[in-house]
TORLO-238690 format. One line per 5 residues: number of its first residue (from 1); for each residue x, y, z of N, C-alpha, C. Coordinates in Angstrom, 1 decimal, decimal comma. Example, Ala and Ser with C-alpha at 12.3 -4.5 7.8 and 13.67 -1.06 7.14 Angstrom:
1 = 13,2 -5,7 7,8 12,3 -4,5 7,8 13,2 -3,3 7,8 | 12,8 -2,2 7,1 13,7 -1,1 7,1 12,9 0,0 7,9
This chain:
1 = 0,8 -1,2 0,0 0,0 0,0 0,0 0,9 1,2 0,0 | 0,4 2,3 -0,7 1,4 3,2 -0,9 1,5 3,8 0,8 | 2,4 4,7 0,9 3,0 5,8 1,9 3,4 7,2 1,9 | 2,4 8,0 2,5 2,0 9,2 2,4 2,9 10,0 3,8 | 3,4 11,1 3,5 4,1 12,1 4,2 2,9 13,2 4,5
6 = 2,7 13,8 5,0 1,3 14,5 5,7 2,1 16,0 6,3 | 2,3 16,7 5,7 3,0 18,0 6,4 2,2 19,0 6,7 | 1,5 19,6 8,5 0,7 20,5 8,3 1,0 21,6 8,8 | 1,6 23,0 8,3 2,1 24,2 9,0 1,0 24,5 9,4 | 1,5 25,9 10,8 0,7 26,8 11,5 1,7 27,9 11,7
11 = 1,1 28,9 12,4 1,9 30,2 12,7 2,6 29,4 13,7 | 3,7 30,4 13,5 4,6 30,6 14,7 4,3 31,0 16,0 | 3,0 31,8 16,3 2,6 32,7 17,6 2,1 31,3 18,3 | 2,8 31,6 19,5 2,4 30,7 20,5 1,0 29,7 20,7 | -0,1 30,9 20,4 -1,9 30,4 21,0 -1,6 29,5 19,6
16 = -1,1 29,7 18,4 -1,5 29,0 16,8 -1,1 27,6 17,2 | 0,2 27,5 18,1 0,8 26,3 18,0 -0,2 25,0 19,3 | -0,6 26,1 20,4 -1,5 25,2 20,8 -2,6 25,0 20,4 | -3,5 25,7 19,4 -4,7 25,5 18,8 -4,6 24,3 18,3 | -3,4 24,5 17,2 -3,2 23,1 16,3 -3,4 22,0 16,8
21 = -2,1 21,5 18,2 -2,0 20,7 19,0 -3,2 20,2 19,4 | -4,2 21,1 19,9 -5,3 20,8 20,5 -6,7 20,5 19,6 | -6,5 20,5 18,3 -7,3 19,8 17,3 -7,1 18,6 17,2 | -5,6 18,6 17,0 -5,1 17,4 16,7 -5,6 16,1 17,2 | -5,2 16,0 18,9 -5,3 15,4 20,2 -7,0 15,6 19,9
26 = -7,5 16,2 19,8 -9,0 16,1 20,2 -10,0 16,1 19,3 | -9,6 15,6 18,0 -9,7 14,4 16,6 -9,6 13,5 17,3 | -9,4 12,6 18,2 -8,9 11,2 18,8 -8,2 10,4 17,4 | -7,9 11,1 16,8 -7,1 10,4 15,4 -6,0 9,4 16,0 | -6,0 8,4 15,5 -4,8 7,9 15,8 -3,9 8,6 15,2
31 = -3,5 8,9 14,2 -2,4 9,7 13,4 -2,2 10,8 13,5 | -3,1 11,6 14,2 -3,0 12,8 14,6 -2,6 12,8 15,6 | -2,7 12,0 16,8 -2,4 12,3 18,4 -0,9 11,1 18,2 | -0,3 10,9 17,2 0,9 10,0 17,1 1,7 11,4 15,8 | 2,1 12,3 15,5 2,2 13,0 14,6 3,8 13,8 15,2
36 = 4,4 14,0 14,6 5,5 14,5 14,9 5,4 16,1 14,6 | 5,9 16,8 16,2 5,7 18,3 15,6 6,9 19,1 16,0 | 7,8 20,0 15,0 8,8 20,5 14,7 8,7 21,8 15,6 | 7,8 22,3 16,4 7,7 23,6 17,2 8,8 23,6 18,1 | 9,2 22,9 19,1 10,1 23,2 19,6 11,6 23,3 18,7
41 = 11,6 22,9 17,7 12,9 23,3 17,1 13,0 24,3 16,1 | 12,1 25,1 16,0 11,4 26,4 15,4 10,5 26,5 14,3 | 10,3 24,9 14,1 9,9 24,4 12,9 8,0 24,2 12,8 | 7,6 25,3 12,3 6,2 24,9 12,9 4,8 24,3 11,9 | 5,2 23,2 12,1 4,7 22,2 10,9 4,8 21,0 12,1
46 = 3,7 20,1 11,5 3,2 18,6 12,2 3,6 17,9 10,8 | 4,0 16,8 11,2 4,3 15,9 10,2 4,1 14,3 10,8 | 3,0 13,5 9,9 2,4 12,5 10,1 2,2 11,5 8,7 | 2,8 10,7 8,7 3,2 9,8 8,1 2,2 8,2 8,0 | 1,2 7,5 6,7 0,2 7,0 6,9 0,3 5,7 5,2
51 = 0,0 5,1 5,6 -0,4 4,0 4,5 -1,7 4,4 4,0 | -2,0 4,4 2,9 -3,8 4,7 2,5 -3,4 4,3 1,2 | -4,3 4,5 0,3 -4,8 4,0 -1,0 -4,3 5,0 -2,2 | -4,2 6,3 -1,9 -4,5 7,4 -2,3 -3,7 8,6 -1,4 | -3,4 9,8 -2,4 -3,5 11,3 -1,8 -4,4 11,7 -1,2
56 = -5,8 11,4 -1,8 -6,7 11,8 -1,4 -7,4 11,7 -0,2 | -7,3 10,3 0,4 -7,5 9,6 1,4 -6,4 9,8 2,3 | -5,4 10,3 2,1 -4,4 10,9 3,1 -4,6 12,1 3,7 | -4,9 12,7 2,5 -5,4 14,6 3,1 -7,0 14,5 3,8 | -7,6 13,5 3,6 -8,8 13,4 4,7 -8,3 13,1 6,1
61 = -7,3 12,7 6,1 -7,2 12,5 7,2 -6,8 13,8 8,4 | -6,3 15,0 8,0 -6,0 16,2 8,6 -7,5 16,9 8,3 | -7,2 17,6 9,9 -8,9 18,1 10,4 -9,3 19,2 8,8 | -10,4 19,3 8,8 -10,9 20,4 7,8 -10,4 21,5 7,6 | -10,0 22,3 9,1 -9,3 23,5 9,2 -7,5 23,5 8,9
66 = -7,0 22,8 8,3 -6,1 22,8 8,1 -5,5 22,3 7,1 | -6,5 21,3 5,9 -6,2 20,9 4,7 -5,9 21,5 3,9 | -6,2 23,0 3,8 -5,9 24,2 2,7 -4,6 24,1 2,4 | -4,0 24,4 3,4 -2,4 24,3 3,3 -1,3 22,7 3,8 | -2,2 21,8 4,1 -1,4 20,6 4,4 -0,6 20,4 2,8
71 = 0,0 19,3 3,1 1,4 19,1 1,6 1,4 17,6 1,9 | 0,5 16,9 0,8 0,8 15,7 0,9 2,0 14,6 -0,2 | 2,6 13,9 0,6 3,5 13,7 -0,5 3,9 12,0 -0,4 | 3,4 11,2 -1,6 3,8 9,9 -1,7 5,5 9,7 -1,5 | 5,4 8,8 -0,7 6,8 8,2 -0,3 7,2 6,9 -0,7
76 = 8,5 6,6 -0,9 9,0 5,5 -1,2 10,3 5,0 -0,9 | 11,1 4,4 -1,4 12,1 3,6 -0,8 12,8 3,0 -2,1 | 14,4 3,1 -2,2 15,3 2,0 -2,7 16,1 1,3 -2,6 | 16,1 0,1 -3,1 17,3 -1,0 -2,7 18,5 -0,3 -3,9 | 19,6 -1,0 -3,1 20,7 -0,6 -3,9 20,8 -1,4 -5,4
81 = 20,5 -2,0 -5,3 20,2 -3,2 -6,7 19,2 -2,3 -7,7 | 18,3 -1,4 -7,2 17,1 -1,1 -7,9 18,0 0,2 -8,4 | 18,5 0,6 -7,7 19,9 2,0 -7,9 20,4 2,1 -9,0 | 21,2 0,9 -8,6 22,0 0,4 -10,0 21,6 -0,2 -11,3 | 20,5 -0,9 -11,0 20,2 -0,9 -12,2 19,5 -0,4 -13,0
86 = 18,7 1,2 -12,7 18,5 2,2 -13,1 19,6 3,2 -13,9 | 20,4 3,0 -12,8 21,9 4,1 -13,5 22,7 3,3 -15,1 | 22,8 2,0 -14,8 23,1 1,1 -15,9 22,4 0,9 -16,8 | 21,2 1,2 -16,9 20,2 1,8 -18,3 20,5 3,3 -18,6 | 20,8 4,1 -17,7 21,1 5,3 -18,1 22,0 6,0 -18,3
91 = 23,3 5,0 -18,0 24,6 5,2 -18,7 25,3 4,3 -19,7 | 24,3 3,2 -20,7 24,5 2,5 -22,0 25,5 1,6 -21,4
């Protein structure tokens, strides 16, 4: 099943950072109350990470008030064999 990266900014002002938090948490989402958030390193974006079917079905998953600007982004992975033999078609 594919894998979805889920990025959601907020302001920087303090009350924005707890608002967020406190949608989040109180979604009872599992993905949301499991979600990694960059505020204390100045970084103010939540970042939650999900298997689904779809983009579409990934961006449902972030509350309504914050979908406008979420950034959803399929993820993936390579073996070093898949590496190589990519580069060895595309250097003849």
């Amino acid at each position: 099943m594919p894998r979805y990266m889920i990025e959601v900014p907020h302001s920087s002002e303090k009350r924005a950072c707890l608002e967020a938090v406190h949608v989040f948490l109180k979604t009872g989402s599992h993905y949301l109350t499991h979600c990694d958030g960059g505020c204390p390193g100045g970084e103010h974006k939540a970042w939650i990470t999900v298997e689904t079917d779809n983009r579409e079905d990934a961006l449902r998953i972030v509350p309504p008030a914050f979908r406008h600007e979420a950034k959803v982004t399929q993820l993936g992975r390579f073996s070093l064999e898949q590496v190589e033999r990519i580069m060895e078609q595309h250097t003849g």
